[in-house]
Structure formats: C-alpha cells, structure tokens
NURO-549925 format. One record per residue: residue number from 1; residue in one letter; chain; x, y, z of N, C-alpha, C in turn. Coordinates in steps of 0.1 Angstrom, whole numbers, plus 2048, in hexadecimal, padded with zeros to 3 digits. Example, Ala and Ser with C-alpha at 12.3 -4.5 7.8 and 13.67 -1.06 7.14 Angstrom:
2
{roti 1 filo A torba A neast 884 nnorth 7C7 nup 84E caeast 87B canorth 7D3 caup 84E ceast 884 cnorth 7DF cup 84E}
{roti 2 filo S torba A neast 880 nnorth 7EA nup 847 caeast 889 canorth 7F5 caup 847 ceast 881 cnorth 800 cup 84F}
This chain:
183
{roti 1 filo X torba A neast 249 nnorth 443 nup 332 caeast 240 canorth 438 caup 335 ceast 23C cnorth 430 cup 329}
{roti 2 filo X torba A neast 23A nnorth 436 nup 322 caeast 238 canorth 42F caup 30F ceast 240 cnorth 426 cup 30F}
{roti 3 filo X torba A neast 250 nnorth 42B nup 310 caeast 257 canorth 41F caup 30D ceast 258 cnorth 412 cup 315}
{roti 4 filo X torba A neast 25A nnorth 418 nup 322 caeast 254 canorth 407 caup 32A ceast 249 cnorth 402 cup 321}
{roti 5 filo X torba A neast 23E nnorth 405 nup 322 caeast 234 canorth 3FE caup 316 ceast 237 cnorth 3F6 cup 30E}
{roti 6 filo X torba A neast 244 nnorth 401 nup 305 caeast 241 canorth 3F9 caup 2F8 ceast 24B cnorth 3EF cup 2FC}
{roti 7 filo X torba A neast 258 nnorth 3EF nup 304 caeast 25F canorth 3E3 caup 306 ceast 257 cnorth 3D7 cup 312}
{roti 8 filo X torba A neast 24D nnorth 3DD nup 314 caeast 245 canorth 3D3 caup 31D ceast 23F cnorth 3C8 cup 310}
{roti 9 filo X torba A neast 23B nnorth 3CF nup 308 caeast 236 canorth 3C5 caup 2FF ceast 23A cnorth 3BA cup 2F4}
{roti 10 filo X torba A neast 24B nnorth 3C0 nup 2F6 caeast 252 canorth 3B9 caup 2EB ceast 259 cnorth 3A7 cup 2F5}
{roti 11 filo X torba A neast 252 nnorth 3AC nup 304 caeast 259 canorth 3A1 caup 30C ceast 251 cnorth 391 cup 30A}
{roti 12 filo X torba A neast 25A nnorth 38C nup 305 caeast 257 canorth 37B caup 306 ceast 260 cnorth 374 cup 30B}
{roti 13 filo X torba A neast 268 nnorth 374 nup 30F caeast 272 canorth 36B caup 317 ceast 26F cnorth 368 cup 327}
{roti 14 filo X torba A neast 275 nnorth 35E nup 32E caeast 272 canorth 363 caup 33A ceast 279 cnorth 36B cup 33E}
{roti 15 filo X torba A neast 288 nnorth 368 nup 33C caeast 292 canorth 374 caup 33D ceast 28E cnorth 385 cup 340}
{roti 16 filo X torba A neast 285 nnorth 384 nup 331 caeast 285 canorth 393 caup 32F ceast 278 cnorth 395 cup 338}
{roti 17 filo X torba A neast 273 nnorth 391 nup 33F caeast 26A canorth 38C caup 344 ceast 26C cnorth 393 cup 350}
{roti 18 filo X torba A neast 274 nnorth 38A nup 358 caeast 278 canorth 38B caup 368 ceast 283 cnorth 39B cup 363}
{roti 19 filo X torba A neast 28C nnorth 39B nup 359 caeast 291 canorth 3A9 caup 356 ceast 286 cnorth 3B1 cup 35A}
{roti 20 filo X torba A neast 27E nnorth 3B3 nup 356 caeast 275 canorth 3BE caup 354 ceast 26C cnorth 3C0 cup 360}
{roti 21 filo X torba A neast 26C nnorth 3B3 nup 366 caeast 267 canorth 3B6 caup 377 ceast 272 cnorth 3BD cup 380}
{roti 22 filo X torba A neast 27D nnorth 3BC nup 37C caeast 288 canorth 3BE caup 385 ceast 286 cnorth 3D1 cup 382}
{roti 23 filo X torba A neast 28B nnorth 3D2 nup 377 caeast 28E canorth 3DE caup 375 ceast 280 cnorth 3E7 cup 37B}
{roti 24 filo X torba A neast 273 nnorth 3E3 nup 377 caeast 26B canorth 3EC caup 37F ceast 269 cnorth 3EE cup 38C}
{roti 25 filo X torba A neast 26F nnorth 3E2 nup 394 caeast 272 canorth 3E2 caup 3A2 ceast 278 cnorth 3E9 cup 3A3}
{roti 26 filo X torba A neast 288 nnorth 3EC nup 3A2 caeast 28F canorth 3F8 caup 3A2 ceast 28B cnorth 400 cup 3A1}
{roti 27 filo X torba A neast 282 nnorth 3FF nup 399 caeast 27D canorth 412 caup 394 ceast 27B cnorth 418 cup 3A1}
{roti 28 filo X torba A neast 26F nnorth 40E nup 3A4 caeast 264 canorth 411 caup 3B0 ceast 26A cnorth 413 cup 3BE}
{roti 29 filo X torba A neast 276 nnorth 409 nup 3BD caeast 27E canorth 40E caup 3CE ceast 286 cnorth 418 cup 3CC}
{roti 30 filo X torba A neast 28A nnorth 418 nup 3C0 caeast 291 canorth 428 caup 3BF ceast 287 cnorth 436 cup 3C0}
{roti 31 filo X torba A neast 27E nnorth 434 nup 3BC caeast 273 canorth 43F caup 3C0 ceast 26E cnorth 441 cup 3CF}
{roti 32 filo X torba A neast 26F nnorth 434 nup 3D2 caeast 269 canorth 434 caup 3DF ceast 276 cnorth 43A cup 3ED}
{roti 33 filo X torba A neast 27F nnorth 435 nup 3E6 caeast 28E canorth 43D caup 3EF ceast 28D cnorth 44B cup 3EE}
{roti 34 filo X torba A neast 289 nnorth 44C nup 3E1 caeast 28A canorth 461 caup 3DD ceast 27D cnorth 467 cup 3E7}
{roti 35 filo X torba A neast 276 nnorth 45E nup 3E7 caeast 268 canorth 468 caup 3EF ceast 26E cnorth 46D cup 3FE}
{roti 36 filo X torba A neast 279 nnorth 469 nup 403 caeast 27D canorth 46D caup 411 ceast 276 cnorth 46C cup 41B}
{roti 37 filo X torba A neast 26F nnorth 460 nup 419 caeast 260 canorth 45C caup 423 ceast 268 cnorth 457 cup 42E}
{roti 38 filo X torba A neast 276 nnorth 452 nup 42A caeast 27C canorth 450 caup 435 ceast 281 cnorth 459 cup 43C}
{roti 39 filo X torba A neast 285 nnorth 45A nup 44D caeast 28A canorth 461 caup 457 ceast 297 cnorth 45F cup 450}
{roti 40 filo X torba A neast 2A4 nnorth 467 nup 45A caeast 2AF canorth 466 caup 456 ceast 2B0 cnorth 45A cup 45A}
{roti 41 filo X torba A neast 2B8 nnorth 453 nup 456 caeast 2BD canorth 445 caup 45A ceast 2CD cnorth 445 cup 456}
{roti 42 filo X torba A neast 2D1 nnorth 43E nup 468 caeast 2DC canorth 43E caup 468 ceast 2E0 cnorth 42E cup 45F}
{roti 43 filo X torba A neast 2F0 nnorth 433 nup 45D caeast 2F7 canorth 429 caup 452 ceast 2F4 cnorth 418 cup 453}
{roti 44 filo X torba A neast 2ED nnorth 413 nup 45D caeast 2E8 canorth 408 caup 45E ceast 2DE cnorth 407 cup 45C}
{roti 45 filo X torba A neast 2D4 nnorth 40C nup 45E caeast 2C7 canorth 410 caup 45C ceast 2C4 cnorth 40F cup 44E}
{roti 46 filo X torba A neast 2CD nnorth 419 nup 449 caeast 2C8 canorth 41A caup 43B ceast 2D0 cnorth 40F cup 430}
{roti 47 filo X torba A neast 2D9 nnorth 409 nup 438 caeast 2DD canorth 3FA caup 431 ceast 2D2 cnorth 3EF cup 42F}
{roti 48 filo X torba A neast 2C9 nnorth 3EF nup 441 caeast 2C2 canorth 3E4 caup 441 ceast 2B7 cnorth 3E7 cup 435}
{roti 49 filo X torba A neast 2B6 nnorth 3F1 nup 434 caeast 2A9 canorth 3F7 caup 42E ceast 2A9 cnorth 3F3 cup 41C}
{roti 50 filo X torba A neast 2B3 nnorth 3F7 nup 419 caeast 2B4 canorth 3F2 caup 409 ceast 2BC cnorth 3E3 cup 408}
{roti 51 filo X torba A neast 2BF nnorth 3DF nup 415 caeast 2C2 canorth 3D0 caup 411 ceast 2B9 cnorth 3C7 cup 412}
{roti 52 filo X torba A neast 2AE nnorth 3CE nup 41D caeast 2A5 canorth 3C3 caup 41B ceast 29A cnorth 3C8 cup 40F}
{roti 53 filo X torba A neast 297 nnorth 3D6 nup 40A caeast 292 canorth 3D3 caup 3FB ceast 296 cnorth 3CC cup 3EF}
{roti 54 filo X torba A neast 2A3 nnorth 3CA nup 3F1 caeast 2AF canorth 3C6 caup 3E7 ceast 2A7 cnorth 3B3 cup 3E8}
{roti 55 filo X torba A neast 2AA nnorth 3B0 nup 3F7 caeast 2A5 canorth 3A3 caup 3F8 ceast 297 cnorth 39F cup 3ED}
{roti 56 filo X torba A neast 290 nnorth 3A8 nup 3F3 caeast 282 canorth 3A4 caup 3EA ceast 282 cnorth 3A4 cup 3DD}
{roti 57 filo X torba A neast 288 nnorth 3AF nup 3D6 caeast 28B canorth 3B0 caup 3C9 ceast 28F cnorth 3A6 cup 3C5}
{roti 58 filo X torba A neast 29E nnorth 39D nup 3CE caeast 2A2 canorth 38F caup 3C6 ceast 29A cnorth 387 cup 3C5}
{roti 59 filo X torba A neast 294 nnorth 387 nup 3D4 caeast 288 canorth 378 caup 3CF ceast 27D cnorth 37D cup 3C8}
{roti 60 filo X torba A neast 275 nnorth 388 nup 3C7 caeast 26F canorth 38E caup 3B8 ceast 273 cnorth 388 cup 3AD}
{roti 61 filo X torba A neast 27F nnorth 388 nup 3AB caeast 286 canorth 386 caup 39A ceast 288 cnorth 376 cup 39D}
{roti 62 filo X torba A neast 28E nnorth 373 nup 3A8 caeast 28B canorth 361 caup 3A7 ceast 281 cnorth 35A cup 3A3}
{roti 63 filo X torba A neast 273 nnorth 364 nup 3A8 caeast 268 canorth 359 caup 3A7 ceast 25F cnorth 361 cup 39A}
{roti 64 filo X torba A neast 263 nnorth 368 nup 391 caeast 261 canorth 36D caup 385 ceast 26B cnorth 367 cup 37D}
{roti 65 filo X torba A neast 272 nnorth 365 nup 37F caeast 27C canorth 359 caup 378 ceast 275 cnorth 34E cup 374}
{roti 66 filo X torba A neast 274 nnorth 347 nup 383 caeast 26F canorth 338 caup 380 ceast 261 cnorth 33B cup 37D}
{roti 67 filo X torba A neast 256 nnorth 344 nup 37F caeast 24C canorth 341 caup 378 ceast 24E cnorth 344 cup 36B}
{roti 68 filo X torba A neast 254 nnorth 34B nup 368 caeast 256 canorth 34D caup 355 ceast 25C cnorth 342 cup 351}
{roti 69 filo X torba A neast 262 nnorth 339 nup 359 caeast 266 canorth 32D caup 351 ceast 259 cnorth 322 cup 351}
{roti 70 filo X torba A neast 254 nnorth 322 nup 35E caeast 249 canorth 31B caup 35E ceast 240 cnorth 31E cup 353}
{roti 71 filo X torba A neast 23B nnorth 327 nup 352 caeast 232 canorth 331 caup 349 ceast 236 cnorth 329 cup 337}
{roti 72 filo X torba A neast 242 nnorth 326 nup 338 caeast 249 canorth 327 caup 328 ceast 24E cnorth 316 cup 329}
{roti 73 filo X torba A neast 24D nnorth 30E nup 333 caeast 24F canorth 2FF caup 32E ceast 241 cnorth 2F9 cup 332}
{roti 74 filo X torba A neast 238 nnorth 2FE nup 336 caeast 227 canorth 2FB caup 336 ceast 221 cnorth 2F4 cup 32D}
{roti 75 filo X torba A neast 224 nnorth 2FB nup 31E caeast 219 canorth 2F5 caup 316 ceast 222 cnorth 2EA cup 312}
{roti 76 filo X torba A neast 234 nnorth 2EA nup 30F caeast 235 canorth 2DE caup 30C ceast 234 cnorth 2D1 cup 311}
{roti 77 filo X torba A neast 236 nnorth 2D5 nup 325 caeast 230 canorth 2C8 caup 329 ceast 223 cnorth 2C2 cup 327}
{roti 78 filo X torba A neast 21C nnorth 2C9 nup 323 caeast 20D canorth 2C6 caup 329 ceast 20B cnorth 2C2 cup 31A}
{roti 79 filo X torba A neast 211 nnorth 2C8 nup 30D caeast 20D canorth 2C5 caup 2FE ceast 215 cnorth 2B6 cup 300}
{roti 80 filo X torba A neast 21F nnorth 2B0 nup 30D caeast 225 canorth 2A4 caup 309 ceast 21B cnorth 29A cup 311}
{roti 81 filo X torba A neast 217 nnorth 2A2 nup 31A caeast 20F canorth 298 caup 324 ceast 1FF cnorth 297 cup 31C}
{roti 82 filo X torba A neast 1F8 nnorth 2A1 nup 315 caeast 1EE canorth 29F caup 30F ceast 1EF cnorth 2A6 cup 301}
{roti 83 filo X torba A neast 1EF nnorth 29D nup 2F9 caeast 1F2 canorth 2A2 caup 2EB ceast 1E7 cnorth 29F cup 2E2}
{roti 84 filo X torba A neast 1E4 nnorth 2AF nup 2DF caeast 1D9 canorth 2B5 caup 2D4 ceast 1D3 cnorth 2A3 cup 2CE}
{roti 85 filo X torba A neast 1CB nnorth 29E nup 2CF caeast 1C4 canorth 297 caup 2C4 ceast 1C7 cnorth 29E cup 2B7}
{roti 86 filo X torba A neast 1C5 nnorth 295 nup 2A9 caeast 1C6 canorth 29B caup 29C ceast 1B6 cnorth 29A cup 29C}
{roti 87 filo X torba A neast 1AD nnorth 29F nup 290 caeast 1A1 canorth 29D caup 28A ceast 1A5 cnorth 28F cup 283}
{roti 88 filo X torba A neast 19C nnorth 286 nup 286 caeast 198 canorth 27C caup 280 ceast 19C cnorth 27A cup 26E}
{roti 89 filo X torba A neast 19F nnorth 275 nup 269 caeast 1A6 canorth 275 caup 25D ceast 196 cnorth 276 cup 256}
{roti 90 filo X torba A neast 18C nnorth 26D nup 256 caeast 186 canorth 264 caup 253 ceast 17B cnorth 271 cup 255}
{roti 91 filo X torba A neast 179 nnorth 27E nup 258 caeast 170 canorth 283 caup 25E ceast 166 cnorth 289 cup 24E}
{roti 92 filo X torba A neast 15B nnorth 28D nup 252 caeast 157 canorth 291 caup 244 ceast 14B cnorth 29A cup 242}
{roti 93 filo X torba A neast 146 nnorth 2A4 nup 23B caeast 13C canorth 2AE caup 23D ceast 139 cnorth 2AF cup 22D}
{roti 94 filo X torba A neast 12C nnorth 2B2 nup 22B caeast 12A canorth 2B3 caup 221 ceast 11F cnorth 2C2 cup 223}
{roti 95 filo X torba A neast 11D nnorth 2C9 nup 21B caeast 115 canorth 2D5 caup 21D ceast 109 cnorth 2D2 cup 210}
{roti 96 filo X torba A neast 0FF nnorth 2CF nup 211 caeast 0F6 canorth 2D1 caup 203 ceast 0ED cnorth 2DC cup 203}
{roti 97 filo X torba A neast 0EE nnorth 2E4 nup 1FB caeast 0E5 canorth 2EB caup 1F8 ceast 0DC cnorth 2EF cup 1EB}
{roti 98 filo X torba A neast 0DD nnorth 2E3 nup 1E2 caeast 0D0 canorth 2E1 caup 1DC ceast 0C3 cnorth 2D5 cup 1E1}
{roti 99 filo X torba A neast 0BA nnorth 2D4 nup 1DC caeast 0B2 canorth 2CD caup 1DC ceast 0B8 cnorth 2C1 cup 1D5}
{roti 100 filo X torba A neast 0BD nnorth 2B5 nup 1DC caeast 0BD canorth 2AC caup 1D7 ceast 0B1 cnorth 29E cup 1DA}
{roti 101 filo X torba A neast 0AF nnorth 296 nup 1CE caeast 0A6 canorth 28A caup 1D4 ceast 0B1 cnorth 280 cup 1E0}
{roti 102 filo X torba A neast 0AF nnorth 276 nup 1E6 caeast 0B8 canorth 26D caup 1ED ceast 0C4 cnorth 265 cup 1E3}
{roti 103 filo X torba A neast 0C0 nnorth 262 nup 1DA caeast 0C7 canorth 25D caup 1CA ceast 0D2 cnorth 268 cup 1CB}
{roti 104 filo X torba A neast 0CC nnorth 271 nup 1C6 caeast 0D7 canorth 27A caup 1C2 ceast 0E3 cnorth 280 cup 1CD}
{roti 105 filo X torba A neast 0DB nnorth 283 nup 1D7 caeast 0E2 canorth 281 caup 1E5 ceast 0EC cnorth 27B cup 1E8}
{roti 106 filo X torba A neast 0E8 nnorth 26D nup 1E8 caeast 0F0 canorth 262 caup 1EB ceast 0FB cnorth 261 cup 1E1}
{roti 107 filo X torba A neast 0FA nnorth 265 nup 1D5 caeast 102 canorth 265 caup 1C6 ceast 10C cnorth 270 cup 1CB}
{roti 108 filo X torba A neast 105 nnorth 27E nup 1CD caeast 110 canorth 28B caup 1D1 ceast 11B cnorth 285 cup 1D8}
{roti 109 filo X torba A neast 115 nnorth 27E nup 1E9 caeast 11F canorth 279 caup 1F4 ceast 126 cnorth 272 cup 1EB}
{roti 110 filo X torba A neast 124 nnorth 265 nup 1E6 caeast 131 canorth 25D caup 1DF ceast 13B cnorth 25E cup 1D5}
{roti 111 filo X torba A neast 138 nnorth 26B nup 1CC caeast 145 canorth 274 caup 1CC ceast 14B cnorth 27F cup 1D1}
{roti 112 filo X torba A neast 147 nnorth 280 nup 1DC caeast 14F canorth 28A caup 1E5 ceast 15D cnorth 27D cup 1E9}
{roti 113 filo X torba A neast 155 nnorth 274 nup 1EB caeast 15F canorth 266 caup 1F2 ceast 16B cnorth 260 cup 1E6}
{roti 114 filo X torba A neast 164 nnorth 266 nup 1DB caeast 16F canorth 262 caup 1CD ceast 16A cnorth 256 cup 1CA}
{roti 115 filo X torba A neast 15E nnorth 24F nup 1D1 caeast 15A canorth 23F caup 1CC ceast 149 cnorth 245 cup 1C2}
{roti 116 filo X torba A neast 14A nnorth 24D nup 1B9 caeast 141 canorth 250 caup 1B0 ceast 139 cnorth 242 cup 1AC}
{roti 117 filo X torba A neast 139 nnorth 23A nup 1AD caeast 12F canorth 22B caup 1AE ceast 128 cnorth 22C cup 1B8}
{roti 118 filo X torba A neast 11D nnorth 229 nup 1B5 caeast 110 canorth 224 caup 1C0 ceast 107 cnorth 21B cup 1B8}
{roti 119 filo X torba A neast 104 nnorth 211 nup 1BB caeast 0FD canorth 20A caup 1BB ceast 0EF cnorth 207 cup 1C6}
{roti 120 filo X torba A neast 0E1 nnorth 206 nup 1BD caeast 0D7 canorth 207 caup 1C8 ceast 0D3 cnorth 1FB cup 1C4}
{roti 121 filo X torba A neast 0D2 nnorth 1F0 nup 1D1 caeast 0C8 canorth 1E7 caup 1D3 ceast 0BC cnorth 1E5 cup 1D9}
{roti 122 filo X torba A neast 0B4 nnorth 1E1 nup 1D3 caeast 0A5 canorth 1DD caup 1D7 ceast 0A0 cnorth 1EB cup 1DE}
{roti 123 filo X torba A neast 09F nnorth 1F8 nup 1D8 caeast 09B canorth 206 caup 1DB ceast 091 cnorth 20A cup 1D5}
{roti 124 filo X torba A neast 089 nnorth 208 nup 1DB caeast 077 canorth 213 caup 1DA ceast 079 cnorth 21D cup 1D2}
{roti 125 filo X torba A neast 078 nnorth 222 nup 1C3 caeast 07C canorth 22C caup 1C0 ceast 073 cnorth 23C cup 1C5}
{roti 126 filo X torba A neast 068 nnorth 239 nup 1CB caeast 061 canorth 23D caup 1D1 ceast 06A cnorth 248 cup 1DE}
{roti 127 filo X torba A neast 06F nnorth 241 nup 1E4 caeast 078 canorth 242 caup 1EE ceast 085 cnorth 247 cup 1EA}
{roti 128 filo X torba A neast 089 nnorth 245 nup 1E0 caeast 094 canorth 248 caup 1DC ceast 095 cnorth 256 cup 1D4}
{roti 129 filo X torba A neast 08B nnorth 259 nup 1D0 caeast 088 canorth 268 caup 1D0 ceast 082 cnorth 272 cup 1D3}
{roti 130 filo X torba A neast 07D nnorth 26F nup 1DF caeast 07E canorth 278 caup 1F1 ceast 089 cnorth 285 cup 1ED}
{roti 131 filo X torba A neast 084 nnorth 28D nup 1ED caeast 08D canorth 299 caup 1F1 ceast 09B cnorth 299 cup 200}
{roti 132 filo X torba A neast 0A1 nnorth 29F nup 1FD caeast 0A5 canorth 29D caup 20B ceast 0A9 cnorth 2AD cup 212}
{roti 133 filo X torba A neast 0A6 nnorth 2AD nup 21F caeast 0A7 canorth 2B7 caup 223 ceast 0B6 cnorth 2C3 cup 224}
{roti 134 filo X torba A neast 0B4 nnorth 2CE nup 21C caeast 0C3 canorth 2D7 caup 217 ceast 0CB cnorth 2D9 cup 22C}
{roti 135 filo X torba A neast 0D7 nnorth 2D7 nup 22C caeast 0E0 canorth 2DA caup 237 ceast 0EE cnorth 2D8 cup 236}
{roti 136 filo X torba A neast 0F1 nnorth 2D2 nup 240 caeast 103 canorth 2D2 caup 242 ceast 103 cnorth 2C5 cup 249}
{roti 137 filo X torba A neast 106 nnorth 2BB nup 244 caeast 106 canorth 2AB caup 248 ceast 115 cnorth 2AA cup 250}
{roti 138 filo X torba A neast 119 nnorth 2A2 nup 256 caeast 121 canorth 29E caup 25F ceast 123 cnorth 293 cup 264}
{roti 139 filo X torba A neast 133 nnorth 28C nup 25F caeast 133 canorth 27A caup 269 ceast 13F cnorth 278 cup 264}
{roti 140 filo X torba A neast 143 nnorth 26E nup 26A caeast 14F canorth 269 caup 266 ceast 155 cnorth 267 cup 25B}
{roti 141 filo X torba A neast 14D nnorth 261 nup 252 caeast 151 canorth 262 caup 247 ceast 146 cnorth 260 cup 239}
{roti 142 filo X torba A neast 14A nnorth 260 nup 231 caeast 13E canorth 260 caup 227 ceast 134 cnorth 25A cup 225}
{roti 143 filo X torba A neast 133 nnorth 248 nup 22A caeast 12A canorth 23E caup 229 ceast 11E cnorth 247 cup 233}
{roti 144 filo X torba A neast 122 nnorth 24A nup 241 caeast 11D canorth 250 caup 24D ceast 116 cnorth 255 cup 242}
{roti 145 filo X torba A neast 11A nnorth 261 nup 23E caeast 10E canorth 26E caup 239 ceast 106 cnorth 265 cup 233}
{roti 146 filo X torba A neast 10C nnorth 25C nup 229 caeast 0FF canorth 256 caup 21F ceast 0F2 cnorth 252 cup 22A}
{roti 147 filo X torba A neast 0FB nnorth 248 nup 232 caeast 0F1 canorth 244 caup 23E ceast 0E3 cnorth 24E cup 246}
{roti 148 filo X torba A neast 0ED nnorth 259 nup 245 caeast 0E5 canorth 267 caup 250 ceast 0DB cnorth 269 cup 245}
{roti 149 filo X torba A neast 0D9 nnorth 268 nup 235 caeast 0D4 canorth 270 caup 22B ceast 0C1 cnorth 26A cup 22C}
{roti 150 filo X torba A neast 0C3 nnorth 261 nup 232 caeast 0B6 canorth 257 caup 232 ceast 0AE cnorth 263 cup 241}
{roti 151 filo X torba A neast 0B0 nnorth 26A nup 248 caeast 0AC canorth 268 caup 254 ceast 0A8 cnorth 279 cup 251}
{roti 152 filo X torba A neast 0B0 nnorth 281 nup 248 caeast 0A9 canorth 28A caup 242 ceast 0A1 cnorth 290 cup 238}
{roti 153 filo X torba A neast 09A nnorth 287 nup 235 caeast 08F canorth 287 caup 229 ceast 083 cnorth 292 cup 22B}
{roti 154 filo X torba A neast 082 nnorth 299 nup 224 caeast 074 canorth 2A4 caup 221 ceast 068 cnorth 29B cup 229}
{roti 155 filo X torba A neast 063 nnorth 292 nup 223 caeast 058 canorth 28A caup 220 ceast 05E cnorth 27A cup 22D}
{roti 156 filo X torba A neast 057 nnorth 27F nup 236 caeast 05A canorth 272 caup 23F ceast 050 cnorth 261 cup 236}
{roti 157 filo X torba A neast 05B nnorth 25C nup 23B caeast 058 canorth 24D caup 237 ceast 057 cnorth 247 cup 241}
{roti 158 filo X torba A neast 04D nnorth 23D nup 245 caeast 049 canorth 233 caup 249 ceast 053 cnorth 22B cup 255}
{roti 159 filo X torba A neast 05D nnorth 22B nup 249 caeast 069 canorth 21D caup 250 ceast 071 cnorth 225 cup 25F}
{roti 160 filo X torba A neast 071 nnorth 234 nup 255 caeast 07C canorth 23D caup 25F ceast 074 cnorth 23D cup 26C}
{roti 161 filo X torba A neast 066 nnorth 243 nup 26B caeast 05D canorth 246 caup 277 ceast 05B cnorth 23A cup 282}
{roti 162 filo X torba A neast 05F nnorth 229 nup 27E caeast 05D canorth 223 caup 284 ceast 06E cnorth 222 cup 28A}
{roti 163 filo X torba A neast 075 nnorth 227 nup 284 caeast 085 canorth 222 caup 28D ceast 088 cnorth 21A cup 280}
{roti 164 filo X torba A neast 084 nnorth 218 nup 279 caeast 08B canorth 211 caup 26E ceast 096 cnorth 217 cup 264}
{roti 165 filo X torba A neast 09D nnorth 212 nup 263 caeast 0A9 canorth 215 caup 255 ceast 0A4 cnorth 212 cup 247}
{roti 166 filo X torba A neast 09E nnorth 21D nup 23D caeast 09C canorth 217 caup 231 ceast 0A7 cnorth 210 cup 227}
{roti 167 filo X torba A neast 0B2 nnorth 214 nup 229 caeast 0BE canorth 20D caup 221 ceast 0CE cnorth 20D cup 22C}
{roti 168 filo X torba A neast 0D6 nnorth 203 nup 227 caeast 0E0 canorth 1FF caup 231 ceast 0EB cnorth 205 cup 226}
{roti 169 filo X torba A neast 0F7 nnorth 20A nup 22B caeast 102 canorth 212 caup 222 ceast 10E cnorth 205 cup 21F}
{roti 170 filo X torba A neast 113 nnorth 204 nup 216 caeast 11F canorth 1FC caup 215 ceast 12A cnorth 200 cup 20D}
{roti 171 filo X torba A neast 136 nnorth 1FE nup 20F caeast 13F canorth 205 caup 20B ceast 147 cnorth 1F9 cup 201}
{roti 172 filo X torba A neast 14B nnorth 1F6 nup 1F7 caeast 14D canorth 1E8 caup 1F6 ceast 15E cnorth 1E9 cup 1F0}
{roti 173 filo X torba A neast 169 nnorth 1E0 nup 1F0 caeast 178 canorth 1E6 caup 1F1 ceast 179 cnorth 1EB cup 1E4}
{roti 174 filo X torba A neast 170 nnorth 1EA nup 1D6 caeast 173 canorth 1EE caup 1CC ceast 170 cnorth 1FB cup 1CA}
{roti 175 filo X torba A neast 16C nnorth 202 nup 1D3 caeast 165 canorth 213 caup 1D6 ceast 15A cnorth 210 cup 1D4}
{roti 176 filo X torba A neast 152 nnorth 208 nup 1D1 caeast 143 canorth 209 caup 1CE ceast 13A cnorth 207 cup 1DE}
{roti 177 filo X torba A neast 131 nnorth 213 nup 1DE caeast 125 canorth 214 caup 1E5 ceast 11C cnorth 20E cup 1E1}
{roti 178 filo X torba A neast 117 nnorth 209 nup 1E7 caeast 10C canorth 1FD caup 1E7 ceast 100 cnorth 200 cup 1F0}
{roti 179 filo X torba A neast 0F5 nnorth 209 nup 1ED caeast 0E7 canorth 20B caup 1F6 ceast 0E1 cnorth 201 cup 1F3}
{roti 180 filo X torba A neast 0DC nnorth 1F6 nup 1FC caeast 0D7 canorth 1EC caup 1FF ceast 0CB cnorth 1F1 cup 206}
{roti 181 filo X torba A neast 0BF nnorth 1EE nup 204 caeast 0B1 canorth 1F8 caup 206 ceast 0A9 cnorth 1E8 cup 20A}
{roti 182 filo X torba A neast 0A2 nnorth 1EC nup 219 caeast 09C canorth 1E3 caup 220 ceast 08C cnorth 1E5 cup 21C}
{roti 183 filo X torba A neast 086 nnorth 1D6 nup 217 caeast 07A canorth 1DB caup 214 ceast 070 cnorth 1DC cup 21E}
C-alpha cells in the first residue's frame, strides 16, 4: 500500500493520471472476481460479466484522460483569455519611522524619487514644521505621498479641517519638486 502512495504522489501527467486510475480499477475488479460473490456462471455469463466491467473501466480511463487534459490546458487558456495584470510601474510606498517635521518629510520622499531638489513656495514655516504622523504611506507614486503628507500631521491645521489643501505637489521635467503652499 506505501508504494501505491508513494507513486500516487510522484503523478503529474494526465497520462500518469488516467494510468493510475486504470490500474487501481483493475485492482478492485480483480478482487472483486476473487471474492466468489458470484454464483457459478456459465461461459457466457461470465463473459457478459467482465465485459461489461471492462466497458466501464474504458470509459473510466476515457474520461480521466480527457479531464487530466482539461485539468492541464486550464490555466493556459484562461492565463490567454485573462492575463495576470503586472503592478503598476509607477507604484510607491514609503515606511517612516522617525519623527519627521513636513520639510523633512517631504525632503525624505524626494530622494526616494532620486529628484533630491525641493523647492518650497510661499510656505508658513509654522506649518512646515508640523510633525507628521510615523506609518506606511502608499500611492502611485512619489508626488502622491508628498501630497498624502499634508493630511497626516500631529497638530491639525485649519486649512486641512476645512477640506482645504495646504500645498499643491509639482513635479517639474528637470526632477525638481516644487511645494507650492496656498495661503
């Protein structure tokens, strides 16, 4: 019995598949002939008897055939008919876990991006060094976080509480970030 097991396990084909259904069917009608459950049966009798187990056995292995092929050309239809999305090129996470002000914050994000420039316009320095609250940020891509960094502050502000944006993000083609700060 072990070894059926262990060759049960090494089966990946469908072949070895429907093989392996076949052969324990055999087993089982050959045991089942040995139990002498049957009467004597005369020479026709005992034709019809194992021809028509024989029958079932073939279409057994027919339709363990075709489902092991079904089973095994599945994923590549369906990987052709719906194919895996990639992750977004552009995607982006940043983890902070020190205390940073929003300055510094917004400084960390823009060399994660490799655009180490920031420039701040017309910015409350007041506002600008707000703590911001330590987590695991998340967005598309880098500007995003800068954007999300305003909406996590220690110390609520005014602009945020009303639905307001205190600074707009800009990304400009020479790598430079540009916090543009609404008074």
């Amino acid at each position: 019995m072990d070894k059926i097991l262990d060759i049960a396990t090494k089966v990946s084909t469908p072949i070895a598949v429907s093989g392996l259904v076949v052969g324990v069917l055999l087993i089982v009608f050959y045991g089942i002939l040995k139990l002498r459950i049957f009467p004597k049966l005369n020479q026709t009798m005992g034709r019809d008897v194992i021809s028509t187990m024989m029958k079932y056995l073939y279409r057994l292995a027919l339709v363990s055939i075709v489902l092991g092929f079904v089973a095994y050309l599945t994923p590549f239809v369906l990987g052709a008919l719906y194919p895996r999305r990639p992750p977004p090129p552009d995607s982006a996470t940043w983890q902070m876990r020190f205390d940073y002000t929003l300055r510094d914050a917004i400084r960390r994000v823009a060399e994660l991006d490799s655009h180490p420039s920031v420039r701040f316009e017309r910015c409350n320095d007041a506002v600008m060094n707000i703590k911001v609250k330590k987590g695991t940020y998340s967005a598309k891509n880098y500007a995003a976080i800068i954007h999300q960094l305003q909406y996590n502050l220690i110390e609520p502000v005014p602009a945020i509480q009303q639905g307001k944006d205190i600074y707009e993000v800009r990304l400009n083609e020479g790598g430079l970030y540009e916090i543009v700060c609404h008074n």
